[in-house]
Structure formats: structure tokens, C-alpha cells
C-alpha positions in Angstrom: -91.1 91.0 83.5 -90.8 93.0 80.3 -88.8 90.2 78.6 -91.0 87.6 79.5 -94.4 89.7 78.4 -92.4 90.4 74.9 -91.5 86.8 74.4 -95.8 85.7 74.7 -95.6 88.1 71.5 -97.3 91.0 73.5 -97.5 94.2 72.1 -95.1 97.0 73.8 -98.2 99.4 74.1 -99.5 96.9 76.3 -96.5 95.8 78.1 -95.9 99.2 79.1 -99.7 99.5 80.5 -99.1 95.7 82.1 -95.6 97.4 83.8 -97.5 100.5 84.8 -100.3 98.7 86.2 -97.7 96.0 87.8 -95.8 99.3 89.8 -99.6 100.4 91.3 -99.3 97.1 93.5 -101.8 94.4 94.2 -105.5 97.1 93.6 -104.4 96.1 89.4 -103.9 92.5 90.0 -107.7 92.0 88.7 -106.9 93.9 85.7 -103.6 92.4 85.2 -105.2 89.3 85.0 -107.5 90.3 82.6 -105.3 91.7 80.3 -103.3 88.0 80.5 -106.5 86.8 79.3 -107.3 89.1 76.7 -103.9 88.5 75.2 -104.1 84.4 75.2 -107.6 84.6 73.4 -106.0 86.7 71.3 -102.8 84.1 70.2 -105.4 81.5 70.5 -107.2 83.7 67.8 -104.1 83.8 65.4 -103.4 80.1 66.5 -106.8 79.5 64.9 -106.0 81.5 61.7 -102.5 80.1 61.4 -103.9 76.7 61.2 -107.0 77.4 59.0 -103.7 78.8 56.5 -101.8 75.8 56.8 -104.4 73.4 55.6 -105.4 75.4 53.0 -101.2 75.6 52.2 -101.6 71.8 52.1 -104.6 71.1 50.6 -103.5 73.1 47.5 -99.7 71.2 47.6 -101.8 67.8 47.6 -103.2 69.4 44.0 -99.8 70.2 43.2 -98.8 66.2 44.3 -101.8 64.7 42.2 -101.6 66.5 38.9 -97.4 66.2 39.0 -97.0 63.4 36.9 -99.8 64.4 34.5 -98.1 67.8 33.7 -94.7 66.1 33.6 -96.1 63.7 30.5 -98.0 66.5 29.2 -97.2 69.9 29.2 -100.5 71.2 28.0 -102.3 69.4 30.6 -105.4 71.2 32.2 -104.5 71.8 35.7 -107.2 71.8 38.4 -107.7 73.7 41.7 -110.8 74.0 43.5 -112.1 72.9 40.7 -111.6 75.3 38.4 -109.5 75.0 35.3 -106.0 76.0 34.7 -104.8 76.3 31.1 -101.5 76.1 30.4 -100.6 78.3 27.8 -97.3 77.4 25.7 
């Protein structure tokens, strides 16, 4: 049970209370449940932020992709992100 708690990316502090819990018997089973929901909202949560990271990882490449073959002609080309300027100094 440990192994498979561990592998959801549980923390041990609350593996251990899950385990603890688990050896009462059946009078936990509410709050075992509970503490299995707790924990997917909370990897849904980092899902979430994960995500939100990775566009923002690509957005900024896709600057990257369409100012590449301005800086390659020009090395003193004014790079852009967000918006803001990006001086190249040389």
C-alpha cells in the first residue's frame, strides 16, 4: 500500500497517517477517502500550474522562433518579448 501511495507522489507524512489510519479498520474509511481526495485536488492543483508553465515555456520559444532569422542577419537586432525591448549590446 505504501508503494502505491508513494508512486501518486504523496507525501510520507501522509502516507504514514493514511497507513495508521488504514491499521484502525473500516471507522477511518471516511477519512481515508477524504484524504484520497484532498491529495488528487492537490496534483490536479500542480497539474494546473505545470500547464500554465508550459505555455508560457512555449509562448516565449515561439518569440525565440520568430525573431531567429532577424538576429541571424543582424546581430544588433532589437529583440522583443512581451513587448518590451531587448537591446543587444555588442
Amino acid at each position: 500500500m505504501q508503494r502505491c501511495l508513494k508512486e501518486t507522489g504523496m507525501p510520507l507524512s501522509k502516507i504514514k497517517e493514511y497507513t495508521e489510519l488504514y491499521a484502525v479498520g473500516n471507522t477511518t474509511f471516511l477519512q481515508r477517502e477524504e484524504m484520497l481526495m484532498q491529495h488528487k485536488l492537490e496534483v490536479q492543483k500542480k497539474i494546473e500550474e505545470s500547464v500554465k508553465h508550459l505555455e508560457e515555456i512555449n509562448y516565449k520559444i515561439a518569440m525565440y522562433e520568430l525573431q531567429k532569422e532577424e538576429v541571424k542577419k543582424n546581430p544588433n537586432y532589437n529583440c522583443k518579448c512581451h513587448g518590451l525591448e531587448i537591446k543587444n549590446v555588442n
